[in-house]
C-alpha positions as CSV (number, residue, x, y, z in Angstrom):
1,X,42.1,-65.6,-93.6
2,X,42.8,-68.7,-91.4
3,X,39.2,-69.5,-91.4
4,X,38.3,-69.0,-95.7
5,X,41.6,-71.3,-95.5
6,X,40.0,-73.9,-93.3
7,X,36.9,-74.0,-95.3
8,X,38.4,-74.4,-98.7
9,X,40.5,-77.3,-97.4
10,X,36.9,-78.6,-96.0
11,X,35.4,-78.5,-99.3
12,X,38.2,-80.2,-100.7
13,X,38.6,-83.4,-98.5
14,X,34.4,-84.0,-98.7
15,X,35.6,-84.6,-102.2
16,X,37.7,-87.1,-101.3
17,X,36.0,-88.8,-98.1
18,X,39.4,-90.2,-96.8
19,X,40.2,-90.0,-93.6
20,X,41.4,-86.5,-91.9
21,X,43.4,-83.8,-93.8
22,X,47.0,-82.8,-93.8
23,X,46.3,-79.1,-92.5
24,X,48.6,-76.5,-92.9
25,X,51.4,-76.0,-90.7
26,X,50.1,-72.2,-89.8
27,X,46.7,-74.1,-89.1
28,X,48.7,-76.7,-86.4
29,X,50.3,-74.1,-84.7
30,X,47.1,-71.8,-84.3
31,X,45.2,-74.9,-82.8
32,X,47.8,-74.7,-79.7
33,X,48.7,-70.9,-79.8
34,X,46.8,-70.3,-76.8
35,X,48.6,-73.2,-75.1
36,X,51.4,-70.4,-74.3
37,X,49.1,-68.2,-72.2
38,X,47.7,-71.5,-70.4
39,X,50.7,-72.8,-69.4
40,X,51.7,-69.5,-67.7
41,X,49.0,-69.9,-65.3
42,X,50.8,-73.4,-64.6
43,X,54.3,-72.7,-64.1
44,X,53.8,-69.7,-62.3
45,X,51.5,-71.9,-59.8
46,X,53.8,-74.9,-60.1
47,X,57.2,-73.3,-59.4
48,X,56.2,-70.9,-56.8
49,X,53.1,-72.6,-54.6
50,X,55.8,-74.7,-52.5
51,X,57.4,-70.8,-51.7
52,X,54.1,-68.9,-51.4
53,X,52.6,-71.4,-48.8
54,X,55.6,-71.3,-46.9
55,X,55.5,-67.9,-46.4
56,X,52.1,-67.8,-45.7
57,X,53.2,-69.8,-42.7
58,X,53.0,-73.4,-43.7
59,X,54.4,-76.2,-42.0
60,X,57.2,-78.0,-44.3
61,X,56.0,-81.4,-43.1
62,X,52.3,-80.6,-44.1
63,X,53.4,-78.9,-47.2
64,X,51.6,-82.1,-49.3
65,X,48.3,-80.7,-47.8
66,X,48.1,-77.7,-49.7
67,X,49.0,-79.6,-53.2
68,X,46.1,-82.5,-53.0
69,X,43.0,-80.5,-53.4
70,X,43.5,-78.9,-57.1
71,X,44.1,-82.9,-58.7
72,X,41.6,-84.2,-57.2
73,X,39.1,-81.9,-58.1
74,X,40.9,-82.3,-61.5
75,X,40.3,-86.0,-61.5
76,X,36.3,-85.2,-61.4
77,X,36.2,-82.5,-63.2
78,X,38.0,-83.3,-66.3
79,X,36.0,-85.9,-67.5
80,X,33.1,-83.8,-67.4
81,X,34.8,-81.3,-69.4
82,X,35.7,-84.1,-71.9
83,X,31.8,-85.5,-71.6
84,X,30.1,-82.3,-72.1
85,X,32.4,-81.0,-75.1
86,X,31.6,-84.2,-76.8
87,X,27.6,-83.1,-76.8
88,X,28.3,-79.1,-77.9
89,X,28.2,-77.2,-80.4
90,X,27.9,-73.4,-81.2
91,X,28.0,-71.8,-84.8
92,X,30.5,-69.5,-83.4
93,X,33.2,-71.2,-81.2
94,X,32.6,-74.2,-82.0
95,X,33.0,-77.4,-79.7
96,X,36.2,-76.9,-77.7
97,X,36.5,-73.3,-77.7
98,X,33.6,-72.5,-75.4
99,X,35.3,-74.2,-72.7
100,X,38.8,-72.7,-73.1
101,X,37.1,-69.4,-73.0
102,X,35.5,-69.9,-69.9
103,X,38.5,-71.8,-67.9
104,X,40.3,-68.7,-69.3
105,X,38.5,-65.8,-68.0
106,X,38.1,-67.4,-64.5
107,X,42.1,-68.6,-63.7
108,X,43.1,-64.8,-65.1
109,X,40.4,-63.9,-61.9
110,X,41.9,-66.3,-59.1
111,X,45.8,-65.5,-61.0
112,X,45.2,-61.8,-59.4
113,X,44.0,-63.2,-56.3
114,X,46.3,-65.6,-55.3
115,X,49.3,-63.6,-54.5
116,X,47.6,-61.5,-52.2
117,X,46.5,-64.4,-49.9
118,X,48.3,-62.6,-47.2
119,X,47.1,-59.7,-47.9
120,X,43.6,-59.4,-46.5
121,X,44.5,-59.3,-42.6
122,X,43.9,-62.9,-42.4
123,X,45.3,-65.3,-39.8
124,X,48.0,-67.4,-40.4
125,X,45.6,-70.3,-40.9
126,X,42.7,-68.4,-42.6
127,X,45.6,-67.3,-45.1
128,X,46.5,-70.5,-45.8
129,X,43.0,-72.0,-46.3
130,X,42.2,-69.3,-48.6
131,X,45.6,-69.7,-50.8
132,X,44.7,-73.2,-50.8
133,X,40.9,-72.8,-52.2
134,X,42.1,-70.2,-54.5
135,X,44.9,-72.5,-56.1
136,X,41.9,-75.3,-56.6
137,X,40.3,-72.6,-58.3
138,X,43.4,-71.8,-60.2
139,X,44.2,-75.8,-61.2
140,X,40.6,-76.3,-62.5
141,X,40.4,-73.4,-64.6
142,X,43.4,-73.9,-65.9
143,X,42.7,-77.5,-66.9
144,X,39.4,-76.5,-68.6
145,X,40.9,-74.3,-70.9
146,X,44.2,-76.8,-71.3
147,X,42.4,-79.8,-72.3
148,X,40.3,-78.5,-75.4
149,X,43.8,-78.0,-77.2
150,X,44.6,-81.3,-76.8
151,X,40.8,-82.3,-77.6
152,X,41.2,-80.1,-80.4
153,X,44.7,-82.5,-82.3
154,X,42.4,-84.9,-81.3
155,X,39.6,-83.6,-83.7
156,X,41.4,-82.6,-86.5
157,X,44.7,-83.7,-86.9
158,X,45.9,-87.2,-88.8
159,X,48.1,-89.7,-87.4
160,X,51.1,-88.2,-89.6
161,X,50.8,-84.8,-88.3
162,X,50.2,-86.0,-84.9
163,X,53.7,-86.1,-83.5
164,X,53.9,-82.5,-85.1
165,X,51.5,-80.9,-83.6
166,X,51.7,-82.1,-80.0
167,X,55.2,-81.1,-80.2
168,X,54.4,-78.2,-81.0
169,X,52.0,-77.7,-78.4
170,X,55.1,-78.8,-76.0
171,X,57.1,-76.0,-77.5
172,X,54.5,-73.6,-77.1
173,X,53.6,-74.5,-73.5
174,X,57.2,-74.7,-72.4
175,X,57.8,-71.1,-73.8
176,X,55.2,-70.1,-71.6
177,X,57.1,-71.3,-68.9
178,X,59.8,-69.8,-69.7
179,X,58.3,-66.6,-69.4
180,X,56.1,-67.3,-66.0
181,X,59.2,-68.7,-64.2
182,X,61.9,-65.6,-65.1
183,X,59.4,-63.0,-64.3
184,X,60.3,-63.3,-60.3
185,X,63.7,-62.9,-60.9
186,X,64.1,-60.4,-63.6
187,X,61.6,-57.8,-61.2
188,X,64.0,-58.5,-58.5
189,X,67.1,-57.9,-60.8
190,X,65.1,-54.0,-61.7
191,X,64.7,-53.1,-58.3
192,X,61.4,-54.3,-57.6
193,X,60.7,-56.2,-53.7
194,X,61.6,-59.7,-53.0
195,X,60.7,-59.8,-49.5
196,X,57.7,-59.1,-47.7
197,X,56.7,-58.7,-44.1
198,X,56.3,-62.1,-42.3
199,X,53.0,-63.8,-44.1
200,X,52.9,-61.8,-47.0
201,X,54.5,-62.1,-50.5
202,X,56.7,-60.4,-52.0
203,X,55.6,-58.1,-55.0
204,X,58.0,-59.6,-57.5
205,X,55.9,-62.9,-57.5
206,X,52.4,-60.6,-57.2
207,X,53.4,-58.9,-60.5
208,X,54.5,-62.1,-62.4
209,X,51.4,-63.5,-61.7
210,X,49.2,-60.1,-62.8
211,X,51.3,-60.4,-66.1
212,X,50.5,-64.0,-66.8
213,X,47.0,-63.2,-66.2
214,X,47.1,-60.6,-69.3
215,X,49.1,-62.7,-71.1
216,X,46.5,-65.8,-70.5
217,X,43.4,-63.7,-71.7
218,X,45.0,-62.3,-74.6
219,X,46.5,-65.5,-75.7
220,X,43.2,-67.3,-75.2
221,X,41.4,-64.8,-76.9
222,X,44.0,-64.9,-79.7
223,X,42.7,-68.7,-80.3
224,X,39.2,-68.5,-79.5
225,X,38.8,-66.1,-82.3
226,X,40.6,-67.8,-85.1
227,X,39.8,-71.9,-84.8
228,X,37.5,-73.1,-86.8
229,X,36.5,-76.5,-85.4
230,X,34.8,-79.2,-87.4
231,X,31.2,-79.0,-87.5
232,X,29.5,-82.4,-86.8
233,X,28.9,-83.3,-90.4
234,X,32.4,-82.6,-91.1
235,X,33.8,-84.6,-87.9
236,X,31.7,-87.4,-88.9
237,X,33.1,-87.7,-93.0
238,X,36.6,-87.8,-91.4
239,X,36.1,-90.3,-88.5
240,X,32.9,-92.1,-89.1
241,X,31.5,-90.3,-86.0
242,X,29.2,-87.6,-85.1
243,X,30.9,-86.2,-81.6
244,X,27.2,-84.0,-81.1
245,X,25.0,-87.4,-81.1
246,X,27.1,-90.2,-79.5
247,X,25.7,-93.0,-78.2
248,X,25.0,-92.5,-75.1
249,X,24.3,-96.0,-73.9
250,X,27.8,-97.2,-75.0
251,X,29.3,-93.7,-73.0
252,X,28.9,-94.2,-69.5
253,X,32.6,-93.4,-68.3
254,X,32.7,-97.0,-66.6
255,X,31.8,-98.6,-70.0
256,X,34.3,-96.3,-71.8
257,X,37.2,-97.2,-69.3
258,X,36.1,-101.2,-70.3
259,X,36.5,-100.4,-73.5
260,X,39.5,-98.5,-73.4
261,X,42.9,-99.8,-75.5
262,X,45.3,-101.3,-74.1
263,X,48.1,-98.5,-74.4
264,X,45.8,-96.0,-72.7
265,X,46.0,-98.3,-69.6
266,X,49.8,-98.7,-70.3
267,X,50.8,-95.4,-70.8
268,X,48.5,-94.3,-68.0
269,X,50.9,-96.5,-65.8
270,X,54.1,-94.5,-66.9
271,X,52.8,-91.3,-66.2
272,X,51.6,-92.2,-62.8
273,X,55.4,-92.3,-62.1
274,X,56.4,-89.0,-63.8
275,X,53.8,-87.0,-62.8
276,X,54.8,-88.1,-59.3
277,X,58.4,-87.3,-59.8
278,X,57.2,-83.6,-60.8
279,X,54.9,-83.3,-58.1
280,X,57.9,-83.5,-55.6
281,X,60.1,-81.1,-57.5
282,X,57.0,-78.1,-57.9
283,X,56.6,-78.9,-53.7
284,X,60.1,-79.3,-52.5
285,X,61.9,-77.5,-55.4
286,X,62.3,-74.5,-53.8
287,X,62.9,-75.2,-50.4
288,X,66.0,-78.2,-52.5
289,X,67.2,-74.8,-53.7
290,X,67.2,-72.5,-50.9
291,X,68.9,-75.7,-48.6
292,X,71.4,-76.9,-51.0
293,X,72.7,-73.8,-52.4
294,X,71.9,-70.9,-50.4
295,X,71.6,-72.7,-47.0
296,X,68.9,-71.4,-45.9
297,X,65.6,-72.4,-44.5
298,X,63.9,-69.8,-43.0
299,X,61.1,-69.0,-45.5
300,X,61.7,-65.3,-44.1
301,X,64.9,-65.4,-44.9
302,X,66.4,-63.5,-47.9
303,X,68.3,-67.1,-48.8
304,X,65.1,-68.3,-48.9
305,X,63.8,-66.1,-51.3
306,X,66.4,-66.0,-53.3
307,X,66.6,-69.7,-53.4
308,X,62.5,-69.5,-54.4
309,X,64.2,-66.8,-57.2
310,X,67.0,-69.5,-58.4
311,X,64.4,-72.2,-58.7
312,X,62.7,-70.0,-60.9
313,X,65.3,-69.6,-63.0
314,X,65.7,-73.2,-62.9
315,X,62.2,-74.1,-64.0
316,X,63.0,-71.6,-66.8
317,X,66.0,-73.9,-68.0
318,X,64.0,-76.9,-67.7
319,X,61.4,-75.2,-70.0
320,X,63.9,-74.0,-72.3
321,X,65.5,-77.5,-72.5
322,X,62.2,-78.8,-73.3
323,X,61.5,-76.2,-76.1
324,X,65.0,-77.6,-77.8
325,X,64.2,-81.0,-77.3
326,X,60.1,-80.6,-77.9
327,X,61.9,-79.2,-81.7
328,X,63.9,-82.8,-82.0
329,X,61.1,-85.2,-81.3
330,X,59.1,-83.3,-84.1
331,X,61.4,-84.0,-86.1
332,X,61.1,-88.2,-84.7
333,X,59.3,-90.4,-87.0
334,X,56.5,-92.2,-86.1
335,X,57.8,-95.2,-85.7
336,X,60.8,-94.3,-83.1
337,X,57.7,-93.3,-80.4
338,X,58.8,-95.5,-77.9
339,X,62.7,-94.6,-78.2
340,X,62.0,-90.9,-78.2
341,X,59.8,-91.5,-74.9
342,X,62.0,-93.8,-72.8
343,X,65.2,-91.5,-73.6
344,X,63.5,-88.6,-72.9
345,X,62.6,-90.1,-69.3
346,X,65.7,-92.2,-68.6
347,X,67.3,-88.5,-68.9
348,X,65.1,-87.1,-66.6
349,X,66.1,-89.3,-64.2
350,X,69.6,-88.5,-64.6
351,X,68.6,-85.1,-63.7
352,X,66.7,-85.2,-60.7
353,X,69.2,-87.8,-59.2
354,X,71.8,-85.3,-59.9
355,X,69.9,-82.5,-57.7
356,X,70.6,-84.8,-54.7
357,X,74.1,-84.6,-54.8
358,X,75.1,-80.7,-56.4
359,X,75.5,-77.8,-54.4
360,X,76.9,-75.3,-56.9
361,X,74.2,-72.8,-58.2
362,X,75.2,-73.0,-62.2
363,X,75.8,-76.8,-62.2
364,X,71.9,-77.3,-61.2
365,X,71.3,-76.2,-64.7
366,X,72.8,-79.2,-66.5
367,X,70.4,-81.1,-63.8
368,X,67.5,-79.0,-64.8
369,X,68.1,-79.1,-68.8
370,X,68.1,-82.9,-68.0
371,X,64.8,-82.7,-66.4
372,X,63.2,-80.4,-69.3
373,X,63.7,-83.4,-71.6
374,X,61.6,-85.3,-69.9
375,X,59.1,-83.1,-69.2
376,X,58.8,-82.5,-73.2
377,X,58.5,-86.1,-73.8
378,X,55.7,-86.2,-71.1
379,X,53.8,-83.4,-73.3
380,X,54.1,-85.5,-76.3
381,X,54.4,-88.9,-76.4
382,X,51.1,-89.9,-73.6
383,X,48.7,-88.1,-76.0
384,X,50.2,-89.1,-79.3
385,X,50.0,-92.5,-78.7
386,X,46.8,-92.8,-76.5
387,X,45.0,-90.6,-79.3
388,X,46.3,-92.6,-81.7
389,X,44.5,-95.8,-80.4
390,X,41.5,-94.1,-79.1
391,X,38.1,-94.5,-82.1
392,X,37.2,-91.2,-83.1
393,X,33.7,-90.8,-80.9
394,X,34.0,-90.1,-77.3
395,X,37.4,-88.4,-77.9
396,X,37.2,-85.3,-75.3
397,X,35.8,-87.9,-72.5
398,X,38.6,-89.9,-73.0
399,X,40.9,-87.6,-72.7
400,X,39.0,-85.8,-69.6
401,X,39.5,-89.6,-68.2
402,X,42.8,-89.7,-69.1
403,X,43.9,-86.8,-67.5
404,X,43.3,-89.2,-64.6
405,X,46.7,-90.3,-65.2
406,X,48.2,-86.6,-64.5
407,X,45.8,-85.9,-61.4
408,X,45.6,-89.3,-59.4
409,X,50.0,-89.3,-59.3
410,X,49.6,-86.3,-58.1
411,X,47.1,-87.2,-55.2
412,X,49.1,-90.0,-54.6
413,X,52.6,-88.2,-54.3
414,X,50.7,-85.5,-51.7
415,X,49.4,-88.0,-49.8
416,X,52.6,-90.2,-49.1
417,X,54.6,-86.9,-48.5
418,X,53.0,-87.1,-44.9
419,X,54.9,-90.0,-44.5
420,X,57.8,-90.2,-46.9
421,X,59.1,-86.3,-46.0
422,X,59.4,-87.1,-42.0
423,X,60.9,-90.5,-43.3
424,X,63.8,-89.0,-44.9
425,X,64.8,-86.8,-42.1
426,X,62.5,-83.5,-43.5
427,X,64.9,-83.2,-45.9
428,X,63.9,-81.1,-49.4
429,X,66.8,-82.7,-51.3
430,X,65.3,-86.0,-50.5
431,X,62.4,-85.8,-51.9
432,X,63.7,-85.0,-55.7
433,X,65.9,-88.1,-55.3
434,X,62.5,-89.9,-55.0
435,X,61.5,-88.4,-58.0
436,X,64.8,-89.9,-59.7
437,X,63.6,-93.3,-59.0
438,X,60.2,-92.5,-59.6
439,X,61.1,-91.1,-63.0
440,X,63.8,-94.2,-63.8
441,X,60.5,-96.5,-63.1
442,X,58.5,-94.5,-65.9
443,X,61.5,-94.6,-68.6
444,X,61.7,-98.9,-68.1
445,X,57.5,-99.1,-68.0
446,X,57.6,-97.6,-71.4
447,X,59.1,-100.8,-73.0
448,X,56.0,-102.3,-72.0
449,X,53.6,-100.0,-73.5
450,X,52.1,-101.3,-76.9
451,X,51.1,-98.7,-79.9
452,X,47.9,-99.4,-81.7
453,X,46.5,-97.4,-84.6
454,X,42.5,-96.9,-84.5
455,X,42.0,-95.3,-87.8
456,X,43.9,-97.4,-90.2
457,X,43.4,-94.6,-93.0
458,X,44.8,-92.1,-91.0
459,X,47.8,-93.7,-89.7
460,X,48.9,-94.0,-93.7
């Protein structure tokens, strides 16, 4: 049915030869469905790596280590992704979907691995070298099937519909985290382990990540089998190019970064200040939990582990938060881009300067709903307006390039823990106050950020 749909709506539009389609709502949310699935595989390694290195043995003040090898593979990787999705095409997936389907079928493997690092009679430092090439395993494949949803809005959705449909794709993707980060917590609450001999980990975050890894596949499968992507001839009526034959003298990822707009360089500079804030909360969340609350730092510990639990729950209110608030910037017009962005950040700040200072375990969670708003503006408002002044060929390299702008804040945020952590006494708590900062810097560098429209017909 969602495919007869798409092709009558096709047939219709040739007609007319302006510009993309509005598509129907039911066809927006199918292009992200499998987003939910995706971003399972993401919370669950985001809000519990920092606590499954730490029992595997890791040093605190070498934690960074273990979180610089998944971006910057990422940073390579994804343009590729973005390159090579450009040049296919298959009758039956389509242009995107092939990629999705692969990244898909390999994170569900390494998801099944990864909690058994300690497992396989390793050494400490064996354990820890394989946790650490199975999470670079885990980051990739996740971000090949991630980015051909956002190729995807990229492809087929008009400027009108725009704001719509990546909020949507923040709803979806924060209800996946949701799920991922209770899952720890509610299999403790039933009974099941949350401690584990020394160097192992404990079976409730095992069996969270076994079910993300079903819900991943089936999710992905769910999408793979119902987009229909617009063939070349198709692509080309709506945005004067044909994605299959690019010029490939004008694509060099060099000359495309010359040519690049202006906002993609701006809002590339405000995400390299979120995405830094966040990196410190996924690395030194738990350990801010299990100090501040439970008073505990013993990864051994059961005030540890349930400070590793709480965070969870916390990540869960900050995905929650950004469902709501993902919900009221759909409903944003256009035109209020910028305001929706910078309050959604200025927010955030609030939040994660608040974590500094609490020590009760229920007032975090006004600091965490705090921090979801930002992290739903950051899953909205970077593409919308960087796809909005990108020209219709090249689109999935761009966007492979610009995911550049997620992985290198990342790299940099690792690499200045070495420094920064020992700095500030070792001190978890610390480290999210940097991220306030960090993330105050991003809300006042989006008053700099200028919106351009591409496709003047589309942006009607």
């Amino acid at each position: 049915m969602f495919q007869k749909n798409m092709e009558e709506l096709i047939m219709v539009d040739k007609k007319k030869g302006q510009g993309l389609p509005n598509l129907p709502l039911s066809t927006i949310w199918m292009l992200s469905f499998g987003f939910l699935g995706v971003q399972m595989a993401f919370s669950l390694q985001s809000s519990q790596m920092g606590r499954i290195f730490q029992t595997l043995g890791a040093d605190p003040t070498k934690l960074g280590a273990f979180f610089i090898l998944p971006p910057l593979a990422g940073l390579f990787v994804q343009p590729l992704i973005g390159y090579f999705s450009d040049r296919t095409w298959t009758k039956r997936f389509g242009r995107r979907m092939p990629y999705l389907l692969g990244g898909a079928s390999v994170a569900a493997i390494v998801m099944f691995l990864l909690p058994n690092s300690g497992s396989f009679g390793f050494s400490t430092v064996a354990g820890l070298w394989f946790g650490a090439i199975t999470i670079l395993f885990m980051d990739l494949s996740s971000n090949v099937a991630m980015q051909p949803f956002k190729m995807v809005v990229g492809d087929m959705v008009n400027e009108d519909q725009k704001s719509y449909a990546y909020s949507i794709q923040s709803f979806l993707s924060n209800t996946g985290s949701v799920l991922a980060t209770i899952f720890p917590f509610l299999l403790t609450a039933i009974g099941v382990a949350n401690t584990a001999p020394k160097g192992q980990i404990p079976a409730s975050v095992t069996i969270s990540f076994y079910v993300g890894a079903l819900i991943l596949v089936i999710f992905s499968l769910i999408a793979v089998f119902n987009v229909k992507e617009y063939d070349d001839a198709t692509y080309e009526l709506y945005h004067g190019y044909a994605l299959n034959t690019p010029n490939d003298g004008e694509g060099g990822f060099l000359t495309l970064l010359k040519r690049a707009p202006k906002t993609f360089w701006m809002v590339t500079l405000t995400q390299f200040f979120c995405w830094m804030a966040f990196q410190y909360l996924w690395t030194y969340g738990a350990g801010t939990v299990a100090d501040n609350i439970f008073h505990a730092t013993n990864p051994t510990s059961a005030g540890y582990q349930n400070g590793g639990n709480w965070f969870g729950i916390l990540s869960a209110v900050y995905a929650i938060a950004a469902v709501v608030w993902s919900l009221v910037l759909s409903k944003i017009p256009a035109t209020k881009n910028k305001t929706g962005y910078a309050l959604s950040l200025f927010l955030g700040a609030i939040g994660f300067t608040s974590v500094f200072f609490i020590h009760s375990q229920y007032l975090l969670i006004g600091s965490f709903i705090l921090i979801g708003i930002s992290w739903a503006g950051m899953m909205a408002y970077p593409f919308i307006m960087v796809t909005n002044a990108l020209p219709g060929d090249h689109m999935g390299t761009y966007l492979g390039l610009f995911n550049g702008s997620v992985c290198l804040p990342q790299i940099v945020a690792s690499v200045a823990s070495f420094a920064l952590f020992p700095a500030l006494g070792s001190h978890f708590p610390s480290m999210i106050l940097v991220s306030g900062i960090l993330m105050l810097i991003g809300a006042v560098s989006v008053g700099f950020v200028k919106e351009i429209h591409s496709n003047p017909v589309n942006a009607q």
